[in-house]
GUTI-223900 format. One record per residue (C-alpha): residue number from 1; residue in one letter; x, y, z. Coordinates in pm, whole numbers, plus 50000, padded with zeros to 5 digits. Layout:
<recs>
REC num residu    c1    c2    c3
REC NUM      A     X     Y     Z
...
</recs>
This chain:
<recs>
REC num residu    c1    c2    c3
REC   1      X 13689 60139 92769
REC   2      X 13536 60319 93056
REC   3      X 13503 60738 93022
REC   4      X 13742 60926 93103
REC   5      X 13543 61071 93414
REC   6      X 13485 60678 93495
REC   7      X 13887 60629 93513
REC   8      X 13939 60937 93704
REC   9      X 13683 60897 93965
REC  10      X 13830 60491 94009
REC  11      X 14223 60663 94070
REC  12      X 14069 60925 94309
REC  13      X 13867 60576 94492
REC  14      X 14163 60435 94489
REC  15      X 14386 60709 94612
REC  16      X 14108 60834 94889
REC  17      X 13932 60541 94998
REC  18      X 14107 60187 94898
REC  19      X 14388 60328 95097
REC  20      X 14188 60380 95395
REC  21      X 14131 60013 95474
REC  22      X 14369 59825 95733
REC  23      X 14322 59560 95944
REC  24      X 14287 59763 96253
REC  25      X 14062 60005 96141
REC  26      X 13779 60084 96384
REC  27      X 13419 60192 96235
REC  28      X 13454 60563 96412
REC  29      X 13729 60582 96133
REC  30      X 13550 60461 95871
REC  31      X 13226 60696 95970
REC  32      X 13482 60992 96022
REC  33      X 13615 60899 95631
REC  34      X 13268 60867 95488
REC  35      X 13120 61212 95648
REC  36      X 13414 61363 95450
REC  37      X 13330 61228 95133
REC  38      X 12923 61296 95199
REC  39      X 13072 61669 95216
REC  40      X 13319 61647 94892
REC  41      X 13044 61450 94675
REC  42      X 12667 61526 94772
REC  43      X 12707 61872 94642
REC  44      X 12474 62064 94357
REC  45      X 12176 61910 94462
REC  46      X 11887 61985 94231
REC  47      X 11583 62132 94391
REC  48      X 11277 61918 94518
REC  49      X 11003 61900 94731
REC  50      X 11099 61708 95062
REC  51      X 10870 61580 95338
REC  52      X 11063 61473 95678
REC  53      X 10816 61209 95827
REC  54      X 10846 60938 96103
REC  55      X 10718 60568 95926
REC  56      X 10648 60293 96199
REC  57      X 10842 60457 96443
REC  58      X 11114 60465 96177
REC  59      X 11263 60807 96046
REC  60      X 11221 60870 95659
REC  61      X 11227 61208 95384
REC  62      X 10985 61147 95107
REC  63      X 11112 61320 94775
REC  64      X 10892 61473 94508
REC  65      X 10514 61623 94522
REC  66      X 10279 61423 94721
REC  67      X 10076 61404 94426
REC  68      X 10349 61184 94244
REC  69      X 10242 60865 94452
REC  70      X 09963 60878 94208
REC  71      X 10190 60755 93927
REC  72      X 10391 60538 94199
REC  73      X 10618 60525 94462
REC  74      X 10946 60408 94540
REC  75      X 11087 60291 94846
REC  76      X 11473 60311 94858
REC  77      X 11706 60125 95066
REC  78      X 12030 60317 95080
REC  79      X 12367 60150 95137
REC  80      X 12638 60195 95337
REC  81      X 12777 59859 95519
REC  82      X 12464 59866 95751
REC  83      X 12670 60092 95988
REC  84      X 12671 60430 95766
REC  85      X 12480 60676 95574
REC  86      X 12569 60974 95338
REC  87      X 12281 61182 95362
REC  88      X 12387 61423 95121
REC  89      X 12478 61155 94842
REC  90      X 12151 61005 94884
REC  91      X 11922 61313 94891
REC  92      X 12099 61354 94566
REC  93      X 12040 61012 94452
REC  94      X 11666 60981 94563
REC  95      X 11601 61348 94328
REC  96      X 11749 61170 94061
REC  97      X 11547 60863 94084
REC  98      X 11222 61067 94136
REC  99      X 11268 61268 93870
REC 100      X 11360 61003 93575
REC 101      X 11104 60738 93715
REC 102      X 10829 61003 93766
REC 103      X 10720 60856 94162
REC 104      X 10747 60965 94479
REC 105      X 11015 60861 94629
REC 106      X 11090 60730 95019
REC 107      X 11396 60685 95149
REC 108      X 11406 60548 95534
REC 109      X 11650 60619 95778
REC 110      X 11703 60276 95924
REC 111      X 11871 60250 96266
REC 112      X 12271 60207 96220
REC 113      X 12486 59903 96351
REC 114      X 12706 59902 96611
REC 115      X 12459 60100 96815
REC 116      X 12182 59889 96701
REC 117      X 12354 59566 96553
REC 118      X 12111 59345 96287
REC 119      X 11795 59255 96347
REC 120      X 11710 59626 96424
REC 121      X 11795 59737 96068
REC 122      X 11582 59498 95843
REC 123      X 11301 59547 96151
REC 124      X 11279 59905 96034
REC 125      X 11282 59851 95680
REC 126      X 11030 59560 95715
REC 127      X 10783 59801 95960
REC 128      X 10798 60049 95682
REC 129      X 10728 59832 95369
REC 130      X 10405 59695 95612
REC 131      X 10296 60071 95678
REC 132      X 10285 60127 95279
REC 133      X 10117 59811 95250
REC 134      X 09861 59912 95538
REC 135      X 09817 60242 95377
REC 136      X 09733 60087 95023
REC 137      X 10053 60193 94827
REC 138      X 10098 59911 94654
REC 139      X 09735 59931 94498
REC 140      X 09915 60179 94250
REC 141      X 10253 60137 94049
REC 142      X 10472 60036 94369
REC 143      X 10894 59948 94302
REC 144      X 11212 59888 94595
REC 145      X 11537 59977 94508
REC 146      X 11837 59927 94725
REC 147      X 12206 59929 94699
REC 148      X 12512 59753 94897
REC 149      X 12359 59663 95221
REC 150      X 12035 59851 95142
REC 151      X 12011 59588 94833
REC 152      X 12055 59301 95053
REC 153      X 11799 59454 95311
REC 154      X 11565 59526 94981
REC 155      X 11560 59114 94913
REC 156      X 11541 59040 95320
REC 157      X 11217 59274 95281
REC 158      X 11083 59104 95018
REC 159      X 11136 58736 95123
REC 160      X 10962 58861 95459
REC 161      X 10724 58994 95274
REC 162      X 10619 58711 95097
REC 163      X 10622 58443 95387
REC 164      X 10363 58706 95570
REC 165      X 10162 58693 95247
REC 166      X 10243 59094 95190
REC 167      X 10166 59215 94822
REC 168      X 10525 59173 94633
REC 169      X 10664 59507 94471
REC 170      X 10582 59533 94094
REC 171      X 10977 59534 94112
REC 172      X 11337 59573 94221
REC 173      X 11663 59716 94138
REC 174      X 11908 59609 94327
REC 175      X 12259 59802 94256
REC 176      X 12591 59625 94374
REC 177      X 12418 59444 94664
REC 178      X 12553 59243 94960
REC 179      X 12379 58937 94884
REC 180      X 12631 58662 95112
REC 181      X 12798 58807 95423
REC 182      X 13033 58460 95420
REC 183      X 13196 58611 95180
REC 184      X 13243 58296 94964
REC 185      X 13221 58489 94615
REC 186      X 13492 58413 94392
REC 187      X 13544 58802 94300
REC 188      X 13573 58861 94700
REC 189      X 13960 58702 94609
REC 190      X 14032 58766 94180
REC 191      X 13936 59119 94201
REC 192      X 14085 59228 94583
REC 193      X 14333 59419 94398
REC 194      X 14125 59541 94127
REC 195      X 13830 59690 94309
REC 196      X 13904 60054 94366
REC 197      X 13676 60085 94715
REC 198      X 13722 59799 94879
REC 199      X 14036 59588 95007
REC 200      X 14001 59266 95178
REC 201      X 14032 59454 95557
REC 202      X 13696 59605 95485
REC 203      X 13471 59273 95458
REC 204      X 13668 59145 95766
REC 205      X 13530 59488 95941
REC 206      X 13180 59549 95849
REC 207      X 12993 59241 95864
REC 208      X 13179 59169 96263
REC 209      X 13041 59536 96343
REC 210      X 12666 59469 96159
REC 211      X 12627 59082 96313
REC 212      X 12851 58968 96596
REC 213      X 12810 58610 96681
REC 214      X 12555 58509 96404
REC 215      X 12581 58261 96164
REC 216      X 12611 58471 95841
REC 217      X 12436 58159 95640
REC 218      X 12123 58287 95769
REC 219      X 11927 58444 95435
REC 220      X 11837 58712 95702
REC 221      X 12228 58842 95680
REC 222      X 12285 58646 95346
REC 223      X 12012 58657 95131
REC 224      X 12157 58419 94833
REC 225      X 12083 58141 95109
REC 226      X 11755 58223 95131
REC 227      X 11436 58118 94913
REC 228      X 11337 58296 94612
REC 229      X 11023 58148 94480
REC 230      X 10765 58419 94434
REC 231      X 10983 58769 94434
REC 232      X 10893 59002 94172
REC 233      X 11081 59126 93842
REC 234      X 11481 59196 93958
REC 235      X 11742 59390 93785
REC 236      X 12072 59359 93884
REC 237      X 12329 59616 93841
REC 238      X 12751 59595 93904
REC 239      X 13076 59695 93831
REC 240      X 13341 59418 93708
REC 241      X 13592 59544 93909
REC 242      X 13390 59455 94252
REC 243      X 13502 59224 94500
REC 244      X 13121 59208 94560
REC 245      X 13046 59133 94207
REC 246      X 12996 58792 94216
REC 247      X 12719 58881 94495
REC 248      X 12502 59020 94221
REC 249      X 12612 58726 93936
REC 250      X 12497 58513 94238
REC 251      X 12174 58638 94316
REC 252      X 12081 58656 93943
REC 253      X 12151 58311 93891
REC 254      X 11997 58214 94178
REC 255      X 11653 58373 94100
REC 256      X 11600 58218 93784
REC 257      X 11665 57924 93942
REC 258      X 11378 57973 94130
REC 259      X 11188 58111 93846
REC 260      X 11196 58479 93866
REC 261      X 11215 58709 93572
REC 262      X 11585 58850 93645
REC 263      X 11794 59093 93492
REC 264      X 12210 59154 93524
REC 265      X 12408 59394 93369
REC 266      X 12770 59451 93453
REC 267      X 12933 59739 93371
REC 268      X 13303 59716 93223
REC 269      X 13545 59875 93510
REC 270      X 13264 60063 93674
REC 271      X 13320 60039 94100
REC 272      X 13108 59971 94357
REC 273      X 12728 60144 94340
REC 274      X 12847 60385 94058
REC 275      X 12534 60518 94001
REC 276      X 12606 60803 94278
REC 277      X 12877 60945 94113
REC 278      X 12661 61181 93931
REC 279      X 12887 61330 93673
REC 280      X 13040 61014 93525
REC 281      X 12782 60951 93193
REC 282      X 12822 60558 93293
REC 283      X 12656 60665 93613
REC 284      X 12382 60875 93439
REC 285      X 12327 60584 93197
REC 286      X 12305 60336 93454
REC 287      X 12035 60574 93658
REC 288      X 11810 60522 93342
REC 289      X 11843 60212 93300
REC 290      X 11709 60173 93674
REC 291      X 11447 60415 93581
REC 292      X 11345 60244 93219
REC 293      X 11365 59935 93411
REC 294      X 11104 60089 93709
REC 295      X 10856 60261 93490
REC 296      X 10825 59922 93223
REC 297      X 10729 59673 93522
REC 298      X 10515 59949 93719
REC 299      X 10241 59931 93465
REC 300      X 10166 59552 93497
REC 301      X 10047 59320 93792
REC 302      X 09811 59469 93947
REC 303      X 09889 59414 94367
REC 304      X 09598 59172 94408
REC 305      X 09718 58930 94099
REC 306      X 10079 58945 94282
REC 307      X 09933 58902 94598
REC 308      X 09733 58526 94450
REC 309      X 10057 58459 94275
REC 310      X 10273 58533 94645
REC 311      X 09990 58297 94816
REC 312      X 10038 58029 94557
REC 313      X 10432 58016 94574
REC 314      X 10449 58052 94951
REC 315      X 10251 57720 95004
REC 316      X 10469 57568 94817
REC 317      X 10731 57466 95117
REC 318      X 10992 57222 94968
REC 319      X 11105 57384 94658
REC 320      X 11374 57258 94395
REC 321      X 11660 57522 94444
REC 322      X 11996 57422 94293
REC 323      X 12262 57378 94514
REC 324      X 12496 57662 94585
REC 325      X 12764 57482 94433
REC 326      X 12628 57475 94142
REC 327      X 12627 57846 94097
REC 328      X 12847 57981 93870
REC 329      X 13097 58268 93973
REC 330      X 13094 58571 93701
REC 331      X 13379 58471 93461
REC 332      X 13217 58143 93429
REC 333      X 12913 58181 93211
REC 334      X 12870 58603 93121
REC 335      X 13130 58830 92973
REC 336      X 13166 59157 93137
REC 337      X 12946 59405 92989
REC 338      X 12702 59170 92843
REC 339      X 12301 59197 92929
REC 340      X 12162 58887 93031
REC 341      X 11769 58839 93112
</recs>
């Protein structure tokens, strides 16, 4: 059974946010809504050194003493239906990660659909993983993290990445990400009424405002279609109550397919990104098991071994993926809760 604090913080989602959601909802709305709850929730936040720095032409706040990229650094990909961020909420959430992983921490600012509809957003993040590459980053402990949108932009990165023969992160944690914007997931339907954010209205919204007129198959938008030979370790985190869960059970599946060491672990009733609610313990848990996760892959694979292996799997053109149908949805092969690896 969830914590108390975990059932509270669902009714209050549900009461606050679920509601908002109607089929003629405009994304001024939405942004107006969010700003509200970036006030209410990114609150208390613990003291750090921040650097405000412009990346590739791309705006971004590194967290934690410059001297902490000796021990690693993190690049984070914050969420927020491509179209919105809650500065406050992340700030928050970046501290956090610095200080249980120990790294520096960078967080972009990515340029925001509808003003600047996709590709602009995983340009920016792309320009930025290439500057850290340029500037010899991942020659020490080097991880991406990402959640929602900025977990599907984390494996869009990575994929371009590898085809341009980039070094490959030591890892990823990717928490509740989009990972298939045609919404074909079985939990987008058998939990519509039990996810506590999200009602069906929103994922008729947000992808029309992120991509109008492109074909959401494209593993640029949908990165479950894409091909995932070569990524690095992945650790997938979501709630069972998601309508998006089925986007991480997905993605899992779909990298060991391809042979990449892959983690999933679904938390029992937990919503969507959870790990930003700061007081619920499931949501401090969770942050350390991103951070245990971080710190035991960042002290193996040295970048010029990952960047052989990346050279060796990118030649390899026609690989044996299974087909999408084959895929199982969540309640078909894990039980909610369990680890699987």
């Amino acid at each position: 059974m969830p914590s108390f604090r975990a059932r509270m913080i669902n009714r209050l989602l549900r009461l606050t946010t679920k509601s908002v959601w109607r089929p003629d909802l405009d994304i001024n709305e939405v942004r107006a809504h969010t700003a509200k709850m970036d006030a209410r929730l990114g609150r208390r936040i613990a003291p750090i050194a921040m650097e405000s720095v412009e990346i590739a032409g791309v705006p971004a706040t590194w967290y934690g003493e410059p001297a902490l990229a000796q021990r690693g650094t993190l690049l984070y990909l914050h969420g927020g239906a491509w179209c919105l961020h809650l500065p406050s909420i992340y700030r928050r959430f970046a501290t956090q990660l610095c200080q249980q992983t120990g790294m520096r921490v960078l967080l972009p600012e990515y340029r925001l659909a509808p003003e600047h509809p996709f590709p602009a957003g995983i340009d920016d993040c792309f320009a930025v993983y290439r500057w850290l590459v340029d500037q010899g980053y991942p020659e020490r402990p080097f991880a991406l993290a990402g959640d929602s949108a900025g977990g599907s932009l984390s494996l869009v990165t990575m994929m371009r990445a590898r085809d341009a023969l980039l070094p490959m992160p030591y890892c990823a944690a990717l928490l509740s990400p989009s990972t298939d914007l045609t919404m074909s997931a079985p939990s987008a339907k058998y939990n519509a009424k039990a996810d506590p954010i999200f009602a069906p209205a929103a994922l008729d919204l947000l992808p029309d405002v992120y991509c109008p007129g492109q074909d959401r198959r494209n593993p640029l938008l949908s990165p479950l279609f894409g091909n995932w030979n070569g990524l690095p370790p992945l650790l997938f985190h979501a709630g069972s109550t998601e309508m998006m869960l089925d986007d991480s059970v997905r993605a899992h599946d779909r990298a060991r397919q391809a042979g990449v060491e892959a983690e999933i672990e679904v938390w029992p009733d937990m919503p969507h990104v959870f790990h930003v609610f700061t007081w619920v313990p499931e949501a401090k848990a969770g942050v350390r098991a991103v951070a245990d996760f971080i710190r035991a892959r960042s002290v193996r694979s040295p970048a010029n071994e990952t960047r052989n292996l990346v050279e060796r799997t990118v030649r390899i053109r026609e690989y044996a993926g299974a087909g999408l149908e084959d895929v199982p949805a969540a309640g078909k092969f894990m039980e909610f809760g369990t680890h699987a690896s």
